[in-house]
TORGU-689662 format. One record per atom (N, C-alpha, C, O): residue number from 1; atom name; x, y, z. Coordinates in nm, 3 decimals, padded with zeros to 5 digits. Each point is the difference from the previous one (the first is absolute). Example, Ala and Ser with C-alpha at 12.3 -4.5 7.8 and 13.67 -1.06 7.14 Angstrom:
<atoms>
ATOM seq atom    east   north      up
ATOM   1    N  01.319 -00.569  00.780
ATOM   1   CA -00.089  00.119  00.000
ATOM   1    C  00.090  00.120  00.000
ATOM   1    O  00.104 -00.002  00.066
ATOM   2    N -00.139  00.107 -00.138
ATOM   2   CA  00.082  00.119  00.006
ATOM   2    C -00.077  00.109  00.073
ATOM   2    O  00.051  00.111  00.017
</atoms>
This chain:
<atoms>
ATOM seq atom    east   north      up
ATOM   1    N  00.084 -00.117  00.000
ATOM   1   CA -00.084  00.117  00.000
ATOM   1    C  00.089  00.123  00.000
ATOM   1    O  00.110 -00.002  00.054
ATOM   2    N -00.146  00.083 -00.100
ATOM   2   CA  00.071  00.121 -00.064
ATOM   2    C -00.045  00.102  00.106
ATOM   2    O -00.106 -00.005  00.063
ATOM   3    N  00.207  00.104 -00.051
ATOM   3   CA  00.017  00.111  00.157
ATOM   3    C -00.124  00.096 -00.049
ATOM   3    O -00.030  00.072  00.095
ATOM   4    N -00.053 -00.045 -00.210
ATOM   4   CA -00.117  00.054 -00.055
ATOM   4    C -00.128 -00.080  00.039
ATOM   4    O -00.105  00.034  00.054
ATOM   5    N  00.152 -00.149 -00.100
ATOM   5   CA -00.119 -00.070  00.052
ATOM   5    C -00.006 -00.043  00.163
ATOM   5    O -00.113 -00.003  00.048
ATOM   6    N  00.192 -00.020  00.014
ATOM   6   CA  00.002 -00.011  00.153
ATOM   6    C -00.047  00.163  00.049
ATOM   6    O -00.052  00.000  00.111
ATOM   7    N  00.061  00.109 -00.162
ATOM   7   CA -00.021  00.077  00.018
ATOM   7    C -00.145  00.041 -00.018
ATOM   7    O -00.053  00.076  00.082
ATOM   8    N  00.003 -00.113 -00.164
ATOM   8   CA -00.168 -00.006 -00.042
ATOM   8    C -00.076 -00.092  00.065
ATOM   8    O -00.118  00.037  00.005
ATOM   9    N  00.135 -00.127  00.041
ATOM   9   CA -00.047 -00.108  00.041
ATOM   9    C -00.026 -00.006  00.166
ATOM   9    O -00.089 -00.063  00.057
ATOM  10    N  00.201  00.153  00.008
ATOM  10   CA -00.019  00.046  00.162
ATOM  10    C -00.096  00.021  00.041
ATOM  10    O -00.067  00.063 -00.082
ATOM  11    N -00.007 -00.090  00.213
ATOM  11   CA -00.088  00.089  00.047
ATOM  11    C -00.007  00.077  00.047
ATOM  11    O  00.088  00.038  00.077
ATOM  12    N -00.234  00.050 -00.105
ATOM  12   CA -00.076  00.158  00.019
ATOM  12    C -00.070 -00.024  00.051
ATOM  12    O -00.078 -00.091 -00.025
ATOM  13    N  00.076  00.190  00.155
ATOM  13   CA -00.188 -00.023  00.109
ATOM  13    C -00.052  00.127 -00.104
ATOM  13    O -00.114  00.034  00.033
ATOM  14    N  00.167  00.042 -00.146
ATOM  14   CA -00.132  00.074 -00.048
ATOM  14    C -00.073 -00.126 -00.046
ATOM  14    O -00.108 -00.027  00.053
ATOM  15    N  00.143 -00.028 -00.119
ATOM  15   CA -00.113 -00.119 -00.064
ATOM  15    C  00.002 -00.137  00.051
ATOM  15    O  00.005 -00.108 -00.057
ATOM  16    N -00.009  00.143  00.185
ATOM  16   CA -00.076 -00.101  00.146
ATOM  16    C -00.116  00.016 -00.011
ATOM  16    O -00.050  00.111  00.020
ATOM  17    N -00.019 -00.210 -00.052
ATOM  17   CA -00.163  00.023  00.080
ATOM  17    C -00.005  00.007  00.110
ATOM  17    O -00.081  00.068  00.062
ATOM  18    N  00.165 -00.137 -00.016
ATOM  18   CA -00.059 -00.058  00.178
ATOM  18    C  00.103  00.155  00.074
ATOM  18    O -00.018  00.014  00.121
ATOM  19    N  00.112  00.086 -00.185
ATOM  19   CA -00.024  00.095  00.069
ATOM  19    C -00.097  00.098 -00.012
ATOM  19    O -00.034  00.048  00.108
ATOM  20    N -00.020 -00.003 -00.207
ATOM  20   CA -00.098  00.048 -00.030
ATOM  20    C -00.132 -00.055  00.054
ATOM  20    O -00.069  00.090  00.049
ATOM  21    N  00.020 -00.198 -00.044
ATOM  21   CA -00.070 -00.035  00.098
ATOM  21    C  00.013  00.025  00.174
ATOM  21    O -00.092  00.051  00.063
ATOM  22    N  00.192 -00.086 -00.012
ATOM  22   CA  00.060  00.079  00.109
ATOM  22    C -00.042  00.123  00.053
ATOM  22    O -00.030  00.039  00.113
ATOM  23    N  00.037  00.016 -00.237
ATOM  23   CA  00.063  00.180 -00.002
ATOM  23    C -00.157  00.064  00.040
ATOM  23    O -00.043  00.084  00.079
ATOM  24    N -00.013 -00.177 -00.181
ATOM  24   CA -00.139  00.074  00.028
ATOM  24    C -00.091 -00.016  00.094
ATOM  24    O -00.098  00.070  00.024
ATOM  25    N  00.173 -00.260  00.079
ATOM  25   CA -00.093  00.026  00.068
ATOM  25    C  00.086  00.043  00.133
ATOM  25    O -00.056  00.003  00.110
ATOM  26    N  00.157  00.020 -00.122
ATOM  26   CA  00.064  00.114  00.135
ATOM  26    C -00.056  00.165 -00.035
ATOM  26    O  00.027  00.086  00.084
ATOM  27    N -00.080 -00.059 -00.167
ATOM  27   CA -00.051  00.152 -00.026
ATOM  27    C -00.139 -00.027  00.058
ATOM  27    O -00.051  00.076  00.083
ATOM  28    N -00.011 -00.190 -00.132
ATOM  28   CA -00.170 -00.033  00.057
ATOM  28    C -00.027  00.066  00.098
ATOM  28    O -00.082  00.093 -00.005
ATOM  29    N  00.140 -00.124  00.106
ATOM  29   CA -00.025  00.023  00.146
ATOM  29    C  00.014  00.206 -00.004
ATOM  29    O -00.085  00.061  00.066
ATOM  30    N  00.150 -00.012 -00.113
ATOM  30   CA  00.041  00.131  00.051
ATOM  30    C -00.084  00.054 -00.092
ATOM  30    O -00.069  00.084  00.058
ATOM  31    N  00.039 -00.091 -00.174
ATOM  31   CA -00.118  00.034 -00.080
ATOM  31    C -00.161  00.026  00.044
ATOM  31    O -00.079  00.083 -00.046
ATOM  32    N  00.057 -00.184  00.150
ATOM  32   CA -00.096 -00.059  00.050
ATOM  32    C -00.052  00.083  00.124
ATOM  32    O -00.116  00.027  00.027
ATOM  33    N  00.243  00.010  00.047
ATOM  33   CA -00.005  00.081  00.114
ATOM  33    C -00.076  00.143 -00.040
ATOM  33    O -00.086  00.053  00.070
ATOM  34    N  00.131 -00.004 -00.185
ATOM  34   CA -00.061  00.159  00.000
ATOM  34    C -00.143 -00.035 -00.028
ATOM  34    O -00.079  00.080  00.050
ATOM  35    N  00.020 -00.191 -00.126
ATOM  35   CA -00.190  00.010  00.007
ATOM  35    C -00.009 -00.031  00.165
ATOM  35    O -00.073  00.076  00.064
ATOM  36    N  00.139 -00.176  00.006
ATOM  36   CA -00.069 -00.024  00.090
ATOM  36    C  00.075  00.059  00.158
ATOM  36    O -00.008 -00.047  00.113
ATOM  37    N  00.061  00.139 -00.154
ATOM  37   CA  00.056  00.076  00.121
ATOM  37    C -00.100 -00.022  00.094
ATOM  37    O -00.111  00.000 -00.053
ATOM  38    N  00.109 -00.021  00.192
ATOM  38   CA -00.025  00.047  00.113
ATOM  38    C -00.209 -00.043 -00.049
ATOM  38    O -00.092  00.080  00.015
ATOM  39    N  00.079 -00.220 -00.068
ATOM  39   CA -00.149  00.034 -00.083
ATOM  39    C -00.078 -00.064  00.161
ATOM  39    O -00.122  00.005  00.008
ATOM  40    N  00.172 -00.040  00.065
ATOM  40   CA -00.105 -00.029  00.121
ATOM  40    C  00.030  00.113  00.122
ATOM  40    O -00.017 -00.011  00.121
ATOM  41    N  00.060  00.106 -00.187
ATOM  41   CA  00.030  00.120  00.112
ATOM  41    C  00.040 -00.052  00.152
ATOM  41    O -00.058  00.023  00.105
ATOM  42    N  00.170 -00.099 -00.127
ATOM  42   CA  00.083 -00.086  00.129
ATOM  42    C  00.083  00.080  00.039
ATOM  42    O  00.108 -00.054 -00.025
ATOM  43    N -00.082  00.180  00.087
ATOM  43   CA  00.145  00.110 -00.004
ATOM  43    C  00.095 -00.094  00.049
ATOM  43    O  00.104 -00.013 -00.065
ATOM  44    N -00.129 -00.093  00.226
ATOM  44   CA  00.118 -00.027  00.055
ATOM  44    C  00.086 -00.061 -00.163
ATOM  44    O  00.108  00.038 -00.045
ATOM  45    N -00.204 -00.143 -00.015
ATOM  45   CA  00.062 -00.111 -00.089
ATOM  45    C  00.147  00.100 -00.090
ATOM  45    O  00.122 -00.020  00.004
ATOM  46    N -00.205  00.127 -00.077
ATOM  46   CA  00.048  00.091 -00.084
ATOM  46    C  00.140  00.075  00.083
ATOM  46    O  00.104  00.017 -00.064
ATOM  47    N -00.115  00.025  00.215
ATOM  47   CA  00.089  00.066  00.043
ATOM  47    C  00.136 -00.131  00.007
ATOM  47    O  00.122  00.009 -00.018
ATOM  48    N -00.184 -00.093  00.043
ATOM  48   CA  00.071 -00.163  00.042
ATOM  48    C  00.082 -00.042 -00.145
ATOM  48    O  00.107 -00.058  00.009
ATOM  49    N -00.143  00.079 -00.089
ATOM  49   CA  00.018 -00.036 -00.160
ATOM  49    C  00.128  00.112 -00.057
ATOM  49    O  00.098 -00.035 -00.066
ATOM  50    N -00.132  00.182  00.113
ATOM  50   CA  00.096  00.052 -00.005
ATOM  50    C  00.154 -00.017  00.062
ATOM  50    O  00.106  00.004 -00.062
ATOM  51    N -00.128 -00.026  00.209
ATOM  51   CA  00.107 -00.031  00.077
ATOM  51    C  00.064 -00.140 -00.062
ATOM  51    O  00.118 -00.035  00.001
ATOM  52    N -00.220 -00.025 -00.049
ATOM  52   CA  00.093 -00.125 -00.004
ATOM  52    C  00.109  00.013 -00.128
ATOM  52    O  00.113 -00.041 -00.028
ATOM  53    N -00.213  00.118 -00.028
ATOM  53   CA  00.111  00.014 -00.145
ATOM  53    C  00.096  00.110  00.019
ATOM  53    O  00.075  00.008 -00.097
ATOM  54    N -00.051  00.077  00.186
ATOM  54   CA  00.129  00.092  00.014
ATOM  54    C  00.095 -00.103  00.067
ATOM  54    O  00.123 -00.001  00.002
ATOM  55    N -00.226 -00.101  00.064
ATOM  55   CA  00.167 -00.105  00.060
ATOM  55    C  00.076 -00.087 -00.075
ATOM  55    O  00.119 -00.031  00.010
ATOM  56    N -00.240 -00.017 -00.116
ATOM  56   CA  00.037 -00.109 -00.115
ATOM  56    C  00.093  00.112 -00.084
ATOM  56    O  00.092 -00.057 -00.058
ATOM  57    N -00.093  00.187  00.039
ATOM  57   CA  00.133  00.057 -00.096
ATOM  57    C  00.078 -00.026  00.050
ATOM  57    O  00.072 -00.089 -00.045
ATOM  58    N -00.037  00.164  00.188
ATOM  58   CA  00.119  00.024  00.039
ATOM  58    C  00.062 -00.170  00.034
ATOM  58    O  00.123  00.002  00.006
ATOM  59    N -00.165 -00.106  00.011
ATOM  59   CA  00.056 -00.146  00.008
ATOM  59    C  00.011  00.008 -00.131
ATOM  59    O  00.121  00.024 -00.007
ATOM  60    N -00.163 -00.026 -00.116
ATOM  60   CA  00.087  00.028 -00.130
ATOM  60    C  00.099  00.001 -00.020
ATOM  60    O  00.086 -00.084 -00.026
ATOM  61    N -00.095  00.241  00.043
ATOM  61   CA  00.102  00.117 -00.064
ATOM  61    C  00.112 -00.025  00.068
ATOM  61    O  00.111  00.022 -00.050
ATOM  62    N -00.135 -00.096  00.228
ATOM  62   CA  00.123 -00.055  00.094
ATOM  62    C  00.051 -00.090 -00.061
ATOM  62    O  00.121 -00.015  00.014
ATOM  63    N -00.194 -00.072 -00.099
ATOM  63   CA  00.033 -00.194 -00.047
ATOM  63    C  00.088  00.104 -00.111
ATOM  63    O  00.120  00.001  00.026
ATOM  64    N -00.148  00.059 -00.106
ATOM  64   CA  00.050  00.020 -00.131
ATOM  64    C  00.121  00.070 -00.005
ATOM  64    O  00.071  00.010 -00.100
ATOM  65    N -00.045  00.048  00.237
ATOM  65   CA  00.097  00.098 -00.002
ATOM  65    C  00.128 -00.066  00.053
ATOM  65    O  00.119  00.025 -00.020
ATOM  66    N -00.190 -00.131  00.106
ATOM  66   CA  00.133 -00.134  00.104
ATOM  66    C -00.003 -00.046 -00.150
ATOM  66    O  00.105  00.048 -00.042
ATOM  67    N -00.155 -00.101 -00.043
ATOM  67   CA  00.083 -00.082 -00.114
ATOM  67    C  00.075  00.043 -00.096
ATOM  67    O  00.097 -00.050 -00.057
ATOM  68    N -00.172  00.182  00.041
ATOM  68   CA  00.111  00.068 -00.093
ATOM  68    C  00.148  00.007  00.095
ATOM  68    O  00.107 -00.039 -00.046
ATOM  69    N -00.117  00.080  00.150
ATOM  69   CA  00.119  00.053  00.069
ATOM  69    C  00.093 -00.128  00.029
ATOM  69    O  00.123  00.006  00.005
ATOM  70    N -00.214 -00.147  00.016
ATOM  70   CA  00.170 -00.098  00.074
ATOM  70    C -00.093 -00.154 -00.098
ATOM  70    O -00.002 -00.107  00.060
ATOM  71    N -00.061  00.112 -00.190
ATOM  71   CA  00.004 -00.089 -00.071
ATOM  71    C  00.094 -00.021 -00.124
ATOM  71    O -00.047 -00.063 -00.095
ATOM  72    N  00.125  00.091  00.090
ATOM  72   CA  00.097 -00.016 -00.079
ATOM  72    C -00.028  00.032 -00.210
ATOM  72    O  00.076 -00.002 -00.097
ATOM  73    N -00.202  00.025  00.114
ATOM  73   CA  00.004  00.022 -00.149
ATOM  73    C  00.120  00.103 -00.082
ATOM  73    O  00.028  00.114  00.037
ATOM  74    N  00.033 -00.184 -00.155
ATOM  74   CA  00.154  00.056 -00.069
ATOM  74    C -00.104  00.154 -00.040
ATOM  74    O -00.119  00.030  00.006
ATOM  75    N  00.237  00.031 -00.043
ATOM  75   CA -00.031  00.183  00.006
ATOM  75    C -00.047 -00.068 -00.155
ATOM  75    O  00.043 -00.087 -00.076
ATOM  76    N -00.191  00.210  00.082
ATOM  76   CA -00.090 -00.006 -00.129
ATOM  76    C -00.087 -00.074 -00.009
ATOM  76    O -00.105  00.037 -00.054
ATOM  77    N  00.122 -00.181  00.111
ATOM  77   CA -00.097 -00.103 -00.007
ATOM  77    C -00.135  00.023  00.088
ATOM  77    O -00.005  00.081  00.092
ATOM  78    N -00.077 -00.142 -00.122
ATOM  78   CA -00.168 -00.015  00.092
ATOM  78    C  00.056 -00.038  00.150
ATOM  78    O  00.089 -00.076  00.038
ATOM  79    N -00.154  00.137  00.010
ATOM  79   CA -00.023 -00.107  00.176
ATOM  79    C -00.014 -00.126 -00.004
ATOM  79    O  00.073 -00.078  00.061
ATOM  80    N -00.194  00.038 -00.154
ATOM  80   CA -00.018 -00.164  00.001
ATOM  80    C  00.129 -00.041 -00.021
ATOM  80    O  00.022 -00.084  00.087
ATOM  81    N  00.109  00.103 -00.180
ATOM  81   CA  00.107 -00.046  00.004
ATOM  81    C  00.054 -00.008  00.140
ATOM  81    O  00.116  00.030 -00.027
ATOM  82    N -00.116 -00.045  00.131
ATOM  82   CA  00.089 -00.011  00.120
ATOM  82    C  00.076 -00.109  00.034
ATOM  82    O -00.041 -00.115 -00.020
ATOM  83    N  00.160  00.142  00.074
ATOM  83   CA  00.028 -00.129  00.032
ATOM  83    C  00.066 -00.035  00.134
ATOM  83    O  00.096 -00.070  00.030
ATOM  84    N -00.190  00.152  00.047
ATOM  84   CA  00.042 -00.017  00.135
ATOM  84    C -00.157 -00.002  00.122
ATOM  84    O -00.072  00.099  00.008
ATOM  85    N  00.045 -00.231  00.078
ATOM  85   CA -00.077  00.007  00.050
ATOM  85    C  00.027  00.165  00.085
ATOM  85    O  00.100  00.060  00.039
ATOM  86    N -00.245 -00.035 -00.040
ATOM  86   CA -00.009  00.139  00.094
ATOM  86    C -00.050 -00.031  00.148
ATOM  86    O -00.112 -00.051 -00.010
ATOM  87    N  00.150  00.061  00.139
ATOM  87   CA -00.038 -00.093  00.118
ATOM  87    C -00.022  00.186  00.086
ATOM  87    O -00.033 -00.021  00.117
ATOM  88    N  00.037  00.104 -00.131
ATOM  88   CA  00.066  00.144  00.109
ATOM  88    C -00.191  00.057 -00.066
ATOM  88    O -00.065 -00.019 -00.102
ATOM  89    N  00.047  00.085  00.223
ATOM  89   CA -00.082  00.181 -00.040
ATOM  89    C -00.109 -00.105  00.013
ATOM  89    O  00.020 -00.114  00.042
ATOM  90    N -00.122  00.156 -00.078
ATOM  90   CA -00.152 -00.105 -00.049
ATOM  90    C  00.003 -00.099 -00.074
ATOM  90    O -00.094 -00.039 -00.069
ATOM  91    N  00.218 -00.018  00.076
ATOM  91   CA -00.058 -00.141 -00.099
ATOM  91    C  00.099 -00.066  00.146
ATOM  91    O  00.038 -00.111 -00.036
ATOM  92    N  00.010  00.136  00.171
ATOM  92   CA  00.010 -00.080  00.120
ATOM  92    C -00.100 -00.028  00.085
ATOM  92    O  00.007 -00.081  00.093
ATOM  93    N -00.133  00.171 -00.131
ATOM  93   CA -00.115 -00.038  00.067
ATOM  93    C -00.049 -00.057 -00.095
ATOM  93    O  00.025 -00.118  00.022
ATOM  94    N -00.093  00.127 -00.137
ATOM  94   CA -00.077 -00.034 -00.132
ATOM  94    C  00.102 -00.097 -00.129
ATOM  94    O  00.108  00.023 -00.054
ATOM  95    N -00.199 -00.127  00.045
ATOM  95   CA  00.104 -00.071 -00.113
ATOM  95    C -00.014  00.082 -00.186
ATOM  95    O  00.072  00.018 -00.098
ATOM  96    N -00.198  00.005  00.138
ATOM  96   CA -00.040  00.035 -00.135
ATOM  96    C -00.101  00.115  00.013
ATOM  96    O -00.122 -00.013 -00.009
ATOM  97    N  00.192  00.135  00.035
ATOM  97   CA -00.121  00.149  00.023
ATOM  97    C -00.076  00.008 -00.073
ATOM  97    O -00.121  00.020  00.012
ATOM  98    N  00.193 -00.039 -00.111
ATOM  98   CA -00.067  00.080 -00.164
ATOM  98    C -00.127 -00.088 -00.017
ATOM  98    O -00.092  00.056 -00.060
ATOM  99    N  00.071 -00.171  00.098
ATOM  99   CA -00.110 -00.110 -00.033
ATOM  99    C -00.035  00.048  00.146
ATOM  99    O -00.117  00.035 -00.014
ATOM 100    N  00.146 -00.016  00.130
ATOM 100   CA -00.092  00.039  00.111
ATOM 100    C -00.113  00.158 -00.097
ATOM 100    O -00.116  00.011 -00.040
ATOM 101    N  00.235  00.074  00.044
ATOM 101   CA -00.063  00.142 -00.065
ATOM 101    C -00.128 -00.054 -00.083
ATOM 101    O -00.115  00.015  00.041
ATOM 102    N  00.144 -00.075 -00.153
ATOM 102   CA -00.122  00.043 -00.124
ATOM 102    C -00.108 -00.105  00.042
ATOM 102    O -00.113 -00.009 -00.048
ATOM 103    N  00.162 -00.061  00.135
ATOM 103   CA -00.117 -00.051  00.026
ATOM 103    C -00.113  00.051  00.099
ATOM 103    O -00.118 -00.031 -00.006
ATOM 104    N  00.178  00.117  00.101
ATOM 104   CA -00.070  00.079  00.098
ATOM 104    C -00.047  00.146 -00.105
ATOM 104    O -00.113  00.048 -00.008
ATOM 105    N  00.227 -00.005 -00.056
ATOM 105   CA -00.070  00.104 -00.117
ATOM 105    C -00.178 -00.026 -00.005
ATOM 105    O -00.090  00.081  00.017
ATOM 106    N  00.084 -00.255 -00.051
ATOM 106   CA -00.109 -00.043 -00.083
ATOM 106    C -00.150  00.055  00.128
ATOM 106    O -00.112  00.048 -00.018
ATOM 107    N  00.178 -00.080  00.118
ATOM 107   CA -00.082 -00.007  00.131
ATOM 107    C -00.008  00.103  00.036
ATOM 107    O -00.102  00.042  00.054
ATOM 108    N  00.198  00.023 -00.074
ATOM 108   CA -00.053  00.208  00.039
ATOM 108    C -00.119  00.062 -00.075
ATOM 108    O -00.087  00.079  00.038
ATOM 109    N  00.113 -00.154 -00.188
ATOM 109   CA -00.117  00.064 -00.104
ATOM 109    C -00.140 -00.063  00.052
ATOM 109    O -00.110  00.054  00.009
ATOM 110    N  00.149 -00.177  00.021
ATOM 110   CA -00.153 -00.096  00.063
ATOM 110    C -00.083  00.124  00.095
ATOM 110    O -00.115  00.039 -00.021
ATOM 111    N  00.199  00.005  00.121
ATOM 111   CA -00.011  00.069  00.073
ATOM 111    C -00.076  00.128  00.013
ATOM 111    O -00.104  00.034  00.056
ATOM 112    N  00.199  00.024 -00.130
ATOM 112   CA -00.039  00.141 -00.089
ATOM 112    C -00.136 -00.019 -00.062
ATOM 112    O -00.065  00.104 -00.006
ATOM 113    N  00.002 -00.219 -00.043
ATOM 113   CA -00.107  00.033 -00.077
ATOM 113    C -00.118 -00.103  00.064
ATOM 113    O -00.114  00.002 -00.046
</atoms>
């Protein structure tokens, strides 16, 4: 096989279904929230929904910032490239934030609406 054709032949998540399927149904939920904001007039739920999601960023933006900083990805490359377990900051309490985060994301919007 020829370095053109190995080259054509690689894969693309643009023409993933199954990310595009994904994609749309991780948007579902936040789409969903502005018809049904607050539709049983619950304030605690809504005030509760907010808080939860200013905590789910900042455990993020903490997960994302410990990996950039001591996961080893080579200068230029993605994060997913790493090649060093990350054990320090929020991932010594949490194995996996980022899957804690978007999944509580999902539960703040529950919340919210």
């Amino acid at each position: 096989m020829s370095d053109a054709e190995a080259t054509h032949s690689s894969y693309s998540w643009t023409c993933d279904p199954l990310f595009w399927a994904y994609s749309i149904l991780m948007f579902l939920p936040i789409i969903t929230v502005f018809d049904f904001y607050n539709y049983y007039s619950l304030d605690f739920h809504v005030h509760a929904g907010w808080i939860l999601l200013v905590f789910i960023i900042v455990i993020i933006l903490l997960a994302g910032g410990e990996f950039r900083k001591k996961g080893g990805a080579p200068k230029g490359k993605s994060i997913v490239q790493t090649t060093v377990l990350v054990d320090s900051g929020v991932y010594a309490v949490l194995r996996h934030p980022q899957y804690l985060g978007f999944m509580s994301f999902v539960l703040s919007l529950v919340l919210m609406s």
